[in-house]
N, C-alpha and C positions, 0 to 999 in steps of 0.2 A: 268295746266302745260303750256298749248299753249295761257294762255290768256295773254293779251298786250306783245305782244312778240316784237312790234316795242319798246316799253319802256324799257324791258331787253336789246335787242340789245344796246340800247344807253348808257344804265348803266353799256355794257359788252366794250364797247368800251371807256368808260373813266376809266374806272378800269387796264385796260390794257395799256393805254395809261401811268396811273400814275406808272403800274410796270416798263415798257420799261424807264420812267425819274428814276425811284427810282435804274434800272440795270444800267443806264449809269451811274448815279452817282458814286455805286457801281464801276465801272471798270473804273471812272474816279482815285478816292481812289487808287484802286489796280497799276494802274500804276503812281501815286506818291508815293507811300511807297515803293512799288516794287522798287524804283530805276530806272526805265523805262522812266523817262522823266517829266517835268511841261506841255510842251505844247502838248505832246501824249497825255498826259492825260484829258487835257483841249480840245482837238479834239474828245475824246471818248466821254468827256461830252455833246459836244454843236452837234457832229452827230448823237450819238444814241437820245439825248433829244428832235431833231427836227425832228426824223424819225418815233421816237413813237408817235408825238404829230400828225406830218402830215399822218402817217400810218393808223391814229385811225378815221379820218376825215369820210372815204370809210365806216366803220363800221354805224358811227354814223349817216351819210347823208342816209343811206338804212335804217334806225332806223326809221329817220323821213319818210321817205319815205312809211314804213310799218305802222306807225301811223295815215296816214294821208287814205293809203287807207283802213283802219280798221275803221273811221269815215264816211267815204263815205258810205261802205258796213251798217254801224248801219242806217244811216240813209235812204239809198235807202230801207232799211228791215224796217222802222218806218211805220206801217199804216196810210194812207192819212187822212187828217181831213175833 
């Protein structure tokens, strides 16, 4: 369960990234049919779409982060040759 968990992280972070564009989209829709407006809608699009993508960044950079010191630790644990 705990093993490559910086590799999850990373894959939990673009997974989430892609719902947050797939909601905006969503709530972009909802306020053009709603009758709400073309460019409300077009603003729901383009700020939720660059919040999720920029929001997911933090996840994804501590992803790498955790992958990188899980390589360290393999190899300080490798016996010397």
């Amino acid at each position: 369960m705990w093993n490559n968990i910086g590799t999850r992280m990373k894959s939990l972070a673009q997974i989430v990234c892609w719902i947050g564009i797939v909601l905006a989209a969503i709530g972009c829709l909802a306020y053009w049919f709603g009758g709400k407006g073309f460019f409300q809608g077009l603003l729901v699009l383009i700020v939720g779409g660059l919040s999720a993508w920029i929001g997911s960044w933090a996840m994804y950079g501590f992803g790498i982060i955790v992958n990188h010191y899980e390589e360290l630790e393999e190899k300080k644990n490798e016996p010397e040759e």
